[in-house]
C-alpha positions as CSV (number, residue, x, y, z in Angstrom):
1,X,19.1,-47.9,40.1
2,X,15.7,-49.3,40.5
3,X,13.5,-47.6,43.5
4,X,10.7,-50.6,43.1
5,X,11.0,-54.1,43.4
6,X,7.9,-55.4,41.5
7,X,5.7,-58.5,42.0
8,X,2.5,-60.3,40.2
9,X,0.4,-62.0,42.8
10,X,-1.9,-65.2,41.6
11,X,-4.0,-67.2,43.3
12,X,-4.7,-70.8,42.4
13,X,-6.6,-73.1,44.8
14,X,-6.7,-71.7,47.3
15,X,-2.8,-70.2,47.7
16,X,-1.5,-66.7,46.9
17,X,1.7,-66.8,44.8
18,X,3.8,-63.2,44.5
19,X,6.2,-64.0,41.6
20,X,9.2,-61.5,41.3
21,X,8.9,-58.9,38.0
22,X,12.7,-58.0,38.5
23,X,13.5,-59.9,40.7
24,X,14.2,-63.7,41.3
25,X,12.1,-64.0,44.5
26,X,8.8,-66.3,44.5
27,X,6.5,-66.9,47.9
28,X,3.5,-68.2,48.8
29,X,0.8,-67.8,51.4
30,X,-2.5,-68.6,52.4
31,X,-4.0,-65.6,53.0
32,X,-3.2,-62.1,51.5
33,X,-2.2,-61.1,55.2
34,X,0.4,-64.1,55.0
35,X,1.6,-63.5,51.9
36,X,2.3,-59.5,52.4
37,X,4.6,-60.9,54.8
38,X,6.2,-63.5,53.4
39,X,7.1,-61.4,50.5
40,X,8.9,-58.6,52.9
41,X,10.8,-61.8,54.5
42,X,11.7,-62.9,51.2
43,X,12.9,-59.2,50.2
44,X,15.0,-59.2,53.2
45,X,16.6,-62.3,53.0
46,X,17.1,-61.6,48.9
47,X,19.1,-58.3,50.5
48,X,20.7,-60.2,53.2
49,X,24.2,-59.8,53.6
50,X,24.4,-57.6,50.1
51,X,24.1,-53.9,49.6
52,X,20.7,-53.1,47.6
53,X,23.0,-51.2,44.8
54,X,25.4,-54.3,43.6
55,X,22.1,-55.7,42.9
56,X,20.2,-52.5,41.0
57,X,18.7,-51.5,44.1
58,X,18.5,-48.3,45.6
59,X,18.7,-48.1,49.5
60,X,15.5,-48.9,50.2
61,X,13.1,-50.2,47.8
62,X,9.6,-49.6,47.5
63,X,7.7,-53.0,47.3
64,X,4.5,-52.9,44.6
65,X,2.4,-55.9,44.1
66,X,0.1,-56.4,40.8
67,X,-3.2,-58.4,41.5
68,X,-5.3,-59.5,38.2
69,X,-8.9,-59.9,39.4
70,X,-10.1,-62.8,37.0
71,X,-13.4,-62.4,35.3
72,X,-16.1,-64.8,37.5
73,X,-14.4,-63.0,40.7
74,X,-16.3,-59.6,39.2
75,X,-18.5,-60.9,36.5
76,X,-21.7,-58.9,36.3
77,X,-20.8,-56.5,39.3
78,X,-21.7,-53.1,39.0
């Protein structure tokens, strides 16, 4: 069973993208604020209606999010 649903977070123009590692889920928000919550609505409504184990799951998943910081966002910080 899998305790950790897993998701890469990008952001192109302007828009935050969380892309599902082992998962089949993809949102989008405007803000990192927005998108930490569309990503738990999009969790719950992968769940919805299913128990968490017939799909890998244990009862209650940990979510963890992976954000690459691209080189000119920290280019020649200390």
């Amino acid at each position: 069973m899998k305790s950790i649903i897993q998701f890469d977070i990008s952001l192109d123009d302007g828009v935050y993208t969380a892309s599902g590692v082992n998962t089949p889920i993809v949102t989008e928000g405007f803000t990192f604020e927005e998108l930490q919550e569309n990503i738990r609505d999009a969790v719950a409504l992968y769940f919805e209606g299913d128990d968490p184990a017939s799909l890998g799951f244990e009862r209650a998943p940990a979510i963890l999010t992976n954000f690459e910081v691209s080189r000119p966002l920290y280019a020649g910080r200390a």
